[in-house]
C-alpha atoms as a printed R data frame, in Angstrom:
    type eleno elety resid chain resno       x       y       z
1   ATOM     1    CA   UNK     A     1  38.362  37.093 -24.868
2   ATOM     2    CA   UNK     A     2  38.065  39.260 -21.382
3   ATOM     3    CA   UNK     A     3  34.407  38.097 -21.489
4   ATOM     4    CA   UNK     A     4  35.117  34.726 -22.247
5   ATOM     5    CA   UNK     A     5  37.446  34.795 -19.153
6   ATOM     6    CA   UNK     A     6  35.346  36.321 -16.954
7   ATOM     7    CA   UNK     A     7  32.632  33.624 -17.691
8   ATOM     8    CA   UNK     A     8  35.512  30.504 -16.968
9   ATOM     9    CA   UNK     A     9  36.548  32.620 -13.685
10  ATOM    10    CA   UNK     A    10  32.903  32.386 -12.364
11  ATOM    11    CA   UNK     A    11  32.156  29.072 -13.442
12  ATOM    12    CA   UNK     A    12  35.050  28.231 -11.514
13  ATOM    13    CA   UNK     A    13  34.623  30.274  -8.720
14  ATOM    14    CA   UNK     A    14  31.057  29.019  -8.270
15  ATOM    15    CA   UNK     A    15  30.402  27.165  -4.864
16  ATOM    16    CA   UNK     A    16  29.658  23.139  -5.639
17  ATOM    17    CA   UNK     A    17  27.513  21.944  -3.336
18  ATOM    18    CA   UNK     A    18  28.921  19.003  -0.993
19  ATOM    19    CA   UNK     A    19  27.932  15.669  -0.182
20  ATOM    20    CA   UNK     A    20  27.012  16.385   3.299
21  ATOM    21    CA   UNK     A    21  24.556  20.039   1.741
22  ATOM    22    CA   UNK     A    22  23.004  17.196  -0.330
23  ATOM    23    CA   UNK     A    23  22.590  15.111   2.508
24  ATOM    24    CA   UNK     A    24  20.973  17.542   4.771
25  ATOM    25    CA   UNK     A    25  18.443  19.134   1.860
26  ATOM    26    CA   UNK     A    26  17.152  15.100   1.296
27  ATOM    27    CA   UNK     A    27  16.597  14.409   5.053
28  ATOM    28    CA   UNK     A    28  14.703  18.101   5.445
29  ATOM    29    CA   UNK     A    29  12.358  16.717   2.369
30  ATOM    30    CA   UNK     A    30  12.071  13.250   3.990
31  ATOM    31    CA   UNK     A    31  11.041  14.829   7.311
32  ATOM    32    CA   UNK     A    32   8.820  17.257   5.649
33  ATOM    33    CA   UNK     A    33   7.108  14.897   4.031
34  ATOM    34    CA   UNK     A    34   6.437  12.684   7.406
35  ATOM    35    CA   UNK     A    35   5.583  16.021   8.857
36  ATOM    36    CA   UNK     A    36   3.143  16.034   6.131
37  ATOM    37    CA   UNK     A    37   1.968  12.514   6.008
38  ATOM    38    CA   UNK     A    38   0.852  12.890   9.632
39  ATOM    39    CA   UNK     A    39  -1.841  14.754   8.105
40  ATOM    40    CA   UNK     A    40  -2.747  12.953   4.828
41  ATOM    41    CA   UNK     A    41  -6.361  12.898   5.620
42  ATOM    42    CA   UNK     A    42  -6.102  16.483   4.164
43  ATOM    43    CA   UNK     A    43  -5.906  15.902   0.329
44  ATOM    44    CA   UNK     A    44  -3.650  18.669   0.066
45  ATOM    45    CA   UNK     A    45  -1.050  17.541   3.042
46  ATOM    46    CA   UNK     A    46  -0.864  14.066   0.956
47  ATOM    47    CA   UNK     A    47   0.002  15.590  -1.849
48  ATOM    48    CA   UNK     A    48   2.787  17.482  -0.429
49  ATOM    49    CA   UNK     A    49   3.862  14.724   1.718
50  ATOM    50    CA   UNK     A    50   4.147  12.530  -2.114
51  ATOM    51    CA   UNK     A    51   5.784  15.378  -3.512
52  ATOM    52    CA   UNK     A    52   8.449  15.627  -1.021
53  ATOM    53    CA   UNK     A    53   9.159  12.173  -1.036
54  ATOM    54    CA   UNK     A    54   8.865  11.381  -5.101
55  ATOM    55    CA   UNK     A    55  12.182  14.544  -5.229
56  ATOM    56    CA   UNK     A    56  13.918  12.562  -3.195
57  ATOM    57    CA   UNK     A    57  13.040   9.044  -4.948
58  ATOM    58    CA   UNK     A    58  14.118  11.076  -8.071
59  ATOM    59    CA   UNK     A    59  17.694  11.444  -7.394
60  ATOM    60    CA   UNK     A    60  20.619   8.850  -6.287
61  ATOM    61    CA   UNK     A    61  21.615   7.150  -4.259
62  ATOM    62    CA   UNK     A    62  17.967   4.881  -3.987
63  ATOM    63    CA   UNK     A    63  16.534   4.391  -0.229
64  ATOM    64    CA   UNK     A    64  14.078   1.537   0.043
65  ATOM    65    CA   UNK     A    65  12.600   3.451   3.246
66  ATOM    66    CA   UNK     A    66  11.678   6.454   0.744
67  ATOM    67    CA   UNK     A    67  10.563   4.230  -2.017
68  ATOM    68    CA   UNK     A    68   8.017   2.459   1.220
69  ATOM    69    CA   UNK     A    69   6.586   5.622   2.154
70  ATOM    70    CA   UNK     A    70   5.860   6.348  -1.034
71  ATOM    71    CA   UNK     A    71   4.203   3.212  -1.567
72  ATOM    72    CA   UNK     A    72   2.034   3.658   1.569
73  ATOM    73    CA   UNK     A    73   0.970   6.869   0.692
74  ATOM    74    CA   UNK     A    74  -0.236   6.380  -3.010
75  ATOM    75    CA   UNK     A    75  -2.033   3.116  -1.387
76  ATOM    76    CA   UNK     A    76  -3.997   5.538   1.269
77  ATOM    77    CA   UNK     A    77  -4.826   8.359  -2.023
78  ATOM    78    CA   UNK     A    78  -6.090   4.872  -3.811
79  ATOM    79    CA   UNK     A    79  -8.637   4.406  -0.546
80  ATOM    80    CA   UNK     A    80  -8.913   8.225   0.291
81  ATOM    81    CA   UNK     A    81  -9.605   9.370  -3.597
82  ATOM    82    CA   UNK     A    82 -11.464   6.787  -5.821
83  ATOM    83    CA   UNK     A    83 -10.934   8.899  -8.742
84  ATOM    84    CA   UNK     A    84  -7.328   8.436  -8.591
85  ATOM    85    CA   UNK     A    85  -7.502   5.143  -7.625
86  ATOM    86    CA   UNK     A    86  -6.186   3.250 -10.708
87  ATOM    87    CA   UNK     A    87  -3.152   5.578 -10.947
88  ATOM    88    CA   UNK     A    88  -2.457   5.584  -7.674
89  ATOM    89    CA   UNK     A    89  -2.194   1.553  -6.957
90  ATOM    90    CA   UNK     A    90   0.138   1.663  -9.814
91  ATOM    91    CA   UNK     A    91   2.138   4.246  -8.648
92  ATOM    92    CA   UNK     A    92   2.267   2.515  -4.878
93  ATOM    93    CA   UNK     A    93   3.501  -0.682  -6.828
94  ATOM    94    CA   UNK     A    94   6.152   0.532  -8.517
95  ATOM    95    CA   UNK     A    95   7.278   2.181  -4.982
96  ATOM    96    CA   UNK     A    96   7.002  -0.633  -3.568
97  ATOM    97    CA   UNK     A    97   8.896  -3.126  -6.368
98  ATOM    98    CA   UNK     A    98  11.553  -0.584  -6.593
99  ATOM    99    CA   UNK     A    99  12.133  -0.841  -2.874
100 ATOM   100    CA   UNK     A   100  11.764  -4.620  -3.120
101 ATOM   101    CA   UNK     A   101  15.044  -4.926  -5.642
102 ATOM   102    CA   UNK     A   102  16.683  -3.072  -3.362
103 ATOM   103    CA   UNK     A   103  16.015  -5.128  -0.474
104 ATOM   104    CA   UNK     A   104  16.007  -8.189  -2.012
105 ATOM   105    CA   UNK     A   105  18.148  -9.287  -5.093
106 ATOM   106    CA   UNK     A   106  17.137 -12.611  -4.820
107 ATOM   107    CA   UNK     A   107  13.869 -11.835  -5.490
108 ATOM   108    CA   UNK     A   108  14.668  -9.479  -8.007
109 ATOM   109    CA   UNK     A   109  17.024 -12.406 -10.209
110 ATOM   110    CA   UNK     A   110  13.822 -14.795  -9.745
111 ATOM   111    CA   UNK     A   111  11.276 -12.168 -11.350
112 ATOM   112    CA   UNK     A   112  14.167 -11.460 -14.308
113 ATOM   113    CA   UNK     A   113  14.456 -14.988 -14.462
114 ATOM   114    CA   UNK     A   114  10.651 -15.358 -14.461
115 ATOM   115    CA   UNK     A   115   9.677 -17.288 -12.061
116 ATOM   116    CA   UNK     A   116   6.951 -14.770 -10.619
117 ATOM   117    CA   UNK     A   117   4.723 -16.849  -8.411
118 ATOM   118    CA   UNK     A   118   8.320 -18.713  -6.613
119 ATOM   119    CA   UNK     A   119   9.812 -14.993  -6.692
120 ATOM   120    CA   UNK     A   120   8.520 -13.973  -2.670
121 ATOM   121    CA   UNK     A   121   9.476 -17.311  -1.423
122 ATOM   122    CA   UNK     A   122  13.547 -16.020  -1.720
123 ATOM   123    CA   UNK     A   123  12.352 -12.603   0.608
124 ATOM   124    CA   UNK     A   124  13.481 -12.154   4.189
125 ATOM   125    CA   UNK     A   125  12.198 -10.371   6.750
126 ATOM   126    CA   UNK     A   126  13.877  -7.093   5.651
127 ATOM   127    CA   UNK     A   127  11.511  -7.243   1.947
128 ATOM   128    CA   UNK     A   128   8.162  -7.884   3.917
129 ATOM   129    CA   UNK     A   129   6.891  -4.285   4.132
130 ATOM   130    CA   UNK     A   130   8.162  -4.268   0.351
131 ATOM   131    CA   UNK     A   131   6.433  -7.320  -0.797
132 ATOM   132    CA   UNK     A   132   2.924  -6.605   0.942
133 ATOM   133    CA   UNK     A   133   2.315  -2.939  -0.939
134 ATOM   134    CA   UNK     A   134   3.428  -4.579  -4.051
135 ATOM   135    CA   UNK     A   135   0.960  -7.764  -3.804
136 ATOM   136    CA   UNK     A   136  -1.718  -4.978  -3.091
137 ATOM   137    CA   UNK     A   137  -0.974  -2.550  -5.279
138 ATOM   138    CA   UNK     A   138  -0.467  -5.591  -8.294
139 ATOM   139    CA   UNK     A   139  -4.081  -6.778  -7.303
140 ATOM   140    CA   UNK     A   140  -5.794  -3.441  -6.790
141 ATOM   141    CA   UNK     A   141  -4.377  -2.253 -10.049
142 ATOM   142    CA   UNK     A   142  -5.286  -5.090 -11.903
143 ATOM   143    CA   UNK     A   143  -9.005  -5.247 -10.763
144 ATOM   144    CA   UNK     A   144  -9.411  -1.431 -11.631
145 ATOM   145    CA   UNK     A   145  -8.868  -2.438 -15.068
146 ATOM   146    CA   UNK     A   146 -10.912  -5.907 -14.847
147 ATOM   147    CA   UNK     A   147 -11.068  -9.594 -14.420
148 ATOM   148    CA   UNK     A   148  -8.974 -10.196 -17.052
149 ATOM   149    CA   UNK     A   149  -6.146  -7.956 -15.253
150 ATOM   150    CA   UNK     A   150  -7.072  -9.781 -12.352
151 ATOM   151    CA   UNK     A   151  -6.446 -13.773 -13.572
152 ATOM   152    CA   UNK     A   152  -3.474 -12.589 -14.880
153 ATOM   153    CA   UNK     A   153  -1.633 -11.335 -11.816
154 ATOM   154    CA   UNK     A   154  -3.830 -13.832  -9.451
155 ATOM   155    CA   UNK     A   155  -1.016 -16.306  -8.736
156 ATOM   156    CA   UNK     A   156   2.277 -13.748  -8.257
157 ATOM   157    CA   UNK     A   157   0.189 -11.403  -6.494
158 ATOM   158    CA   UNK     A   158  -1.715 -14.316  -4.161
159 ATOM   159    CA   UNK     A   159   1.720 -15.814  -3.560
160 ATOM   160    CA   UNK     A   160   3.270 -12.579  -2.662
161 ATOM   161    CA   UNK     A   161   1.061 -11.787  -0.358
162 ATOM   162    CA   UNK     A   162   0.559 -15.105   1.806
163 ATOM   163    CA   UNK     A   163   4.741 -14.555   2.202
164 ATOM   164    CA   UNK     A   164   3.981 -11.416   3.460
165 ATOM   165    CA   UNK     A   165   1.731 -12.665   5.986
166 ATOM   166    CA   UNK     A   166   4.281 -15.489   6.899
167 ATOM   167    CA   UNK     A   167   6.684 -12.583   7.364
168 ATOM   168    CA   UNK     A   168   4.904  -9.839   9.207
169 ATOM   169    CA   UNK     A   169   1.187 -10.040   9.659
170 ATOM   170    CA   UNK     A   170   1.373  -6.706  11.383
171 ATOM   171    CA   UNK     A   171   2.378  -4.530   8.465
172 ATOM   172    CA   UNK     A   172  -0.400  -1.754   7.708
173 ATOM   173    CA   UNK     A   173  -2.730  -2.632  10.750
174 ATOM   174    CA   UNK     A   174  -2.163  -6.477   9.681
175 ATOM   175    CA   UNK     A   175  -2.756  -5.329   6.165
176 ATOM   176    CA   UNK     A   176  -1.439  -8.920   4.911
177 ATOM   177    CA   UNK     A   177  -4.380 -10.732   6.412
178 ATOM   178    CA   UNK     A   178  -6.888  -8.512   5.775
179 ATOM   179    CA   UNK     A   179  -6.214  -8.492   2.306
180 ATOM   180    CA   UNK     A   180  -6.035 -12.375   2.331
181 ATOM   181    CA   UNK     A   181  -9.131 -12.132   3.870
182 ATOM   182    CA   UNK     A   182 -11.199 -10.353   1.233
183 ATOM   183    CA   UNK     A   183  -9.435 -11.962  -1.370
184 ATOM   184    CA   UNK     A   184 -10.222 -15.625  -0.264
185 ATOM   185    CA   UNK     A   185 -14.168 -14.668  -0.592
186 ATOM   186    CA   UNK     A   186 -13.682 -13.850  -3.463
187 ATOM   187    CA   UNK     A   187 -11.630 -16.989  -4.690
188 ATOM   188    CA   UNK     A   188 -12.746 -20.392  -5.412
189 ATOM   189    CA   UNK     A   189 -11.289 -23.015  -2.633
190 ATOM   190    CA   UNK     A   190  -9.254 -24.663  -5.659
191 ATOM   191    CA   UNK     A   191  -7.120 -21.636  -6.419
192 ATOM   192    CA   UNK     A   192  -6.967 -20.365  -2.558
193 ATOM   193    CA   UNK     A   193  -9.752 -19.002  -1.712
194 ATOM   194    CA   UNK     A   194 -13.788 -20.523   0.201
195 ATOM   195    CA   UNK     A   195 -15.355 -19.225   3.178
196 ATOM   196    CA   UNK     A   196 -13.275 -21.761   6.111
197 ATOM   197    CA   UNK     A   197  -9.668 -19.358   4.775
198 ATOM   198    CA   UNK     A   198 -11.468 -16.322   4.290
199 ATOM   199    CA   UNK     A   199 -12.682 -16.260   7.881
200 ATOM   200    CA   UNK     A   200  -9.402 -17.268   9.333
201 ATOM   201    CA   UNK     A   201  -7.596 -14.564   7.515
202 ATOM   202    CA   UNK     A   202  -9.966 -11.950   9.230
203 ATOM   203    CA   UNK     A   203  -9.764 -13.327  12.544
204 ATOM   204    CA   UNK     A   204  -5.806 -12.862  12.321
205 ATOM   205    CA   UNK     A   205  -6.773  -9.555  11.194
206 ATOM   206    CA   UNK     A   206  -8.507  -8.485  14.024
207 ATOM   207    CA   UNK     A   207  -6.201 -10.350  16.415
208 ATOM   208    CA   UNK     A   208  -2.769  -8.351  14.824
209 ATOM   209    CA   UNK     A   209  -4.810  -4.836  14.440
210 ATOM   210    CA   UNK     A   210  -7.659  -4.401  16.112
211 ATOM   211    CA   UNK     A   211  -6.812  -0.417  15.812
212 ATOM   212    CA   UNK     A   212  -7.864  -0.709  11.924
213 ATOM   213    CA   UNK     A   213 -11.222  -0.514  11.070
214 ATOM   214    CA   UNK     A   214 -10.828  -1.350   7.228
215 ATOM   215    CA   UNK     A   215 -10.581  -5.056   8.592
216 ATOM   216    CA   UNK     A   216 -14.316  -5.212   9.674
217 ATOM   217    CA   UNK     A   217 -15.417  -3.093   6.489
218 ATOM   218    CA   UNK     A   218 -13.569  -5.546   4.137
219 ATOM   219    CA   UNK     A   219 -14.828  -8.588   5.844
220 ATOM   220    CA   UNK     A   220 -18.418  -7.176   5.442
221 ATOM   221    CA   UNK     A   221 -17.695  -6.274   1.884
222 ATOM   222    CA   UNK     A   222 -16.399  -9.683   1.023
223 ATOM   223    CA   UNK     A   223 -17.511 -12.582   3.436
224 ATOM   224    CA   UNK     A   224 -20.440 -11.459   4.713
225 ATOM   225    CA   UNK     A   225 -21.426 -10.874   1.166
226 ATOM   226    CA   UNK     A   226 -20.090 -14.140  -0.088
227 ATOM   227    CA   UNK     A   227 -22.387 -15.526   2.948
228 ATOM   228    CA   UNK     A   228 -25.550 -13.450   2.559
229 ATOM   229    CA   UNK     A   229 -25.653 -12.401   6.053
230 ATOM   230    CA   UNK     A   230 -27.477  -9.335   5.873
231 ATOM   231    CA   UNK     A   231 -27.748  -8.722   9.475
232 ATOM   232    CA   UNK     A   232 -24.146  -9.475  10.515
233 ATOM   233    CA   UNK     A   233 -23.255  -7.311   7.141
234 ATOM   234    CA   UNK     A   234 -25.829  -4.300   8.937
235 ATOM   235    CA   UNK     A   235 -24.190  -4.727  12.418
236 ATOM   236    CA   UNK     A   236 -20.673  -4.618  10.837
237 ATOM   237    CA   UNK     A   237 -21.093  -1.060   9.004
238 ATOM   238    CA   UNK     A   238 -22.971   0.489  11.644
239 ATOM   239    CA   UNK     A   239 -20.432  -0.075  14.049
240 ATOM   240    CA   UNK     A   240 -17.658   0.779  12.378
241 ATOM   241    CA   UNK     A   241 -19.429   3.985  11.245
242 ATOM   242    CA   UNK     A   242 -20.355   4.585  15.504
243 ATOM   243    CA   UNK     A   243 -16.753   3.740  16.372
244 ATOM   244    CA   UNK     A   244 -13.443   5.927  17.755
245 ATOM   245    CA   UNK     A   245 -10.337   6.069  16.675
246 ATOM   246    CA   UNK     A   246  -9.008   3.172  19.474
247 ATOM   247    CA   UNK     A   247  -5.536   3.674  18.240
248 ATOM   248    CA   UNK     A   248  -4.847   7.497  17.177
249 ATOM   249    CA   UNK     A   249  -2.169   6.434  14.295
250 ATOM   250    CA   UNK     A   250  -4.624   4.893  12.160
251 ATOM   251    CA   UNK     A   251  -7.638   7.507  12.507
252 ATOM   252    CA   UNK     A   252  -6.585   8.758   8.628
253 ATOM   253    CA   UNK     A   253  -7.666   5.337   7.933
254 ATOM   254    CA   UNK     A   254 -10.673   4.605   9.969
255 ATOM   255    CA   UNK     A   255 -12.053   7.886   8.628
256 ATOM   256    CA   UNK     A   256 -11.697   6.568   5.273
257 ATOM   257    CA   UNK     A   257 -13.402   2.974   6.371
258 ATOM   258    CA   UNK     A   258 -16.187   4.858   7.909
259 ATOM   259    CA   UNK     A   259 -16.641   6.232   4.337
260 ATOM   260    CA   UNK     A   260 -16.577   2.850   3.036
261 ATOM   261    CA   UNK     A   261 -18.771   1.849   5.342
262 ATOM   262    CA   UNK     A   262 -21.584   4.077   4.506
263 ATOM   263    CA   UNK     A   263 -21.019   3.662   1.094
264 ATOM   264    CA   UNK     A   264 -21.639   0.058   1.231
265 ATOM   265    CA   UNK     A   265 -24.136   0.610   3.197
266 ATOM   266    CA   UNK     A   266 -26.151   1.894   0.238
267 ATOM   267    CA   UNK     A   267 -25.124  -0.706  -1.758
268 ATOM   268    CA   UNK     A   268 -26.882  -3.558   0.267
269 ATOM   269    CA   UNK     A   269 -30.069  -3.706  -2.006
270 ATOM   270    CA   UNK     A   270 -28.080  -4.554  -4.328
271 ATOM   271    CA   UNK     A   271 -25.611  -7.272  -2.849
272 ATOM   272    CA   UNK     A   272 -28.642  -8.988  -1.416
């Protein structure tokens, strides 16, 4: 019985932590984990920078803002680390929905509801960032595992995107466009895609974030494909493989379109 009362004493002597000591240990994991996104052309600094922020996605209350990081950063390990690629789109989508419910219930009773491809028309401004990693991440995942994937998700995850680009072009170096861009090569002009849309998409692109070089590598590995232009394709890759970093946030990026570049590069014999 002394035992048994020693054990209830501690328990309830036994310090519970407070709302504000949970506060402060999530915002030291967020920060360390933009610390360590600052450096995510490192493998390793990713990593930690996704561990950090997937603790703090793990427990309540839910922050969109975490849940968007998140999304980027699986999105760049998709680009940075083709091995992980399938995983990672998926895991940047379901960042990036989770965020999206938060942000925007209407979207989220449309989906339930399932209307998928009228679902981004009922997002605001506040859901674009949201809805543009999870129309990439749907449509990267998807074509990992094939066209079939691919038709199925085509409409939602076309749809979500061209609201994104109505909402902010700008997101992820005017992410929304080039994405447009690459996929309207690829697209019949029936179902939203031809050569007139494609190039419009990439010349928004380049107008919204000419800092980006994965805009001129996607528009060689799409359109200039689509258009046989060898030489234009050539002169594309070798200067974005000769090019700086113009704007210093985005050299992760350009480091890994440089390795695109090269890597297409070697791939021309056979995409002409």
């Amino acid at each position: 019985m002394l035992l048994l009362a020693l054990a209830l004493l501690g328990a309830m002597a036994a310090p519970v932590p407070s709302q504000a000591q949970g506060a402060a240990t999530r915002a030291t994991r967020v920060a360390r984990g933009d610390q360590a996104f600052e450096s995510r052309g490192d493998p390793a600094r990713l990593a930690e920078a996704i561990e950090a922020w997937t603790a703090v996605a793990a427990h309540p209350p839910e922050d969109p803002a975490v849940e968007l990081r998140l999304a980027r950063a699986e999105a760049f390990r998709a680009l940075a680390d083709p091995a992980s690629a399938r995983a990672a789109w998926l895991a940047s989508s379901r960042a990036a929905e989770r965020a999206l419910r938060r942000l925007s219930p209407a979207w989220a009773a449309a989906v339930e509801a399932g209307d998928l491809v009228g679902a981004p028309s009922r997002v605001g401004p506040e859901g674009a960032e949201a809805l543009y990693w999870l129309a990439l991440g749907t449509w990267s995942s998807a074509r990992e595992k094939g066209l079939a994937a691919l038709l199925a998700v085509k409409d939602p995850a076309l749809a979500a995107m061209e609201r994104a680009a109505s909402l902010d072009g700008t997101v992820d170096c005017a992410g929304p466009h080039r994405a447009l861009g690459a996929w309207a090569a690829a697209l019949p002009v029936a179902v939203g895609g031809g050569v007139a849309r494609s190039r419009r998409h990439f010349e928004q692109a380049r107008e919204l974030g000419p800092g980006c070089l994965l805009t001129p590598v996607a528009e060689a590995g799409s359109l200039l494909v689509l258009l046989q232009d060898r030489a234009a394709f050539e002169r594309t890759l070798a200067g974005v493989e000769g090019a700086g970093d113009a704007d210093p946030r985005w050299a992760p990026e350009n480091e890994v379109a440089r390795r695109l570049a090269r890597e297409l590069r070697a791939r021309a014999a056979r995409l002409f």
